[in-house]
N, C-alpha and C positions, 0 to 999 in steps of 0.2 A: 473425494476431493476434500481437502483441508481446509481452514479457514486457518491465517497466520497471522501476527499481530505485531507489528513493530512501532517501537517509541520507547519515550521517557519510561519506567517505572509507575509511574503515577497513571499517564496514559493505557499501560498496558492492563494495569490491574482492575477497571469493569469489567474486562472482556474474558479475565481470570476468572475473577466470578459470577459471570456469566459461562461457564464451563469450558472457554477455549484456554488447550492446554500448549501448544506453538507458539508460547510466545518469545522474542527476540528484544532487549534493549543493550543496543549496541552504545557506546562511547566512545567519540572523536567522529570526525568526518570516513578517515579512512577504514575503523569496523563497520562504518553506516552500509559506505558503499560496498564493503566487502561481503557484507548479509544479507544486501540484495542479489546480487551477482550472483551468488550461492542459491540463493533462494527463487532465480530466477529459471535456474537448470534443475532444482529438485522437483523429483516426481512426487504426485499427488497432492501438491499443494495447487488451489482453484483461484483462493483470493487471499490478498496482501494486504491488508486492514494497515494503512501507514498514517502518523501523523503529520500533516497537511505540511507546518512549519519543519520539520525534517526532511521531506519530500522537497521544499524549496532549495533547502542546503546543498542539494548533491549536484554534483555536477551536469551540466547542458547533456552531454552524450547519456548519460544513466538516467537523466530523468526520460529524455525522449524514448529511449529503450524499455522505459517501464510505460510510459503512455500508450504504447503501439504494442504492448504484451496485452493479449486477448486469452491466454492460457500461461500463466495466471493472471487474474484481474488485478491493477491494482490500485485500491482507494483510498483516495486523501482526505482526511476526516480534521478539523478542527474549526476552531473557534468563527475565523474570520470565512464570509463569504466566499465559495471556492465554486467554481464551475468543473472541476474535475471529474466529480462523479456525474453530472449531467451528460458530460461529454463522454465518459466512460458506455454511461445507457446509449446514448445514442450509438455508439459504433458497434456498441454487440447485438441490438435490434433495429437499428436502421430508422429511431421515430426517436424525434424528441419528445418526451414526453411535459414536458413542462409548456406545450402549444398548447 
C-alpha cells in the first residue's frame, strides 16, 4: 500500500523529501476533484495525505466520500486545528484515542 500526497507544491515537497514519490498537485477545483476520484478507484494506494484547506474546497458529496473511504484513508493535515484525523482513528479502531 502506497502513501499519496496531494496539495499545493509547497505542501507536497516535505513529503518528497521525505521519500514519498506519489505525489499529485492539482489546479483548479475541478483537477482537485478529479484526482481524487481517480485516486479513489486506484489500486494500491492505502493513504491520501491531503491538505486540510483543499479538502474544505471540494464539494459536500466528494468530501463525505472521502470521509467514509476506509481503503484508502484519507488525511487532512494543515495549519489550523482539524478533528479530521481524530475522527479518522477513531473509525478505523473503534477508541478514541485522545480520552
Amino acid at each position: 500500500m502506497e502513501i499519496t500526497v496531494v496539495g499545493s507544491p509547497e505542501f507536497t515537497l516535505g513529503f518528497q523529501l521525505a521519500g514519498i514519490s506519489d505525489l499529485y498537485n492539482p489546479e483548479g477545483e475541478d483537477e482537485t476533484s478529479q484526482t481524487f476520484r481517480e485516486l479513489l478507484n486506484k489500486k494500491g494506494v492505502g493513504i491520501i495525505v491531503v491538505d486540510s484547506a483543499i479538502l474544505a474546497t471540494l464539494p459536500e458529496r466528494l468530501r463525505d466520500r472521502l470521509s467514509e473511504s476506509v481503503t484508502p484513508t484519507v488525511l487532512g493535515i494543515g495549519t489550523e486545528e482539524d478533528t479530521t484525523l481524530r475522527e479518522t482513528i477513531r473509525k478505523a479502531i473503534g477508541v478514541d484515542l485522545w480520552k
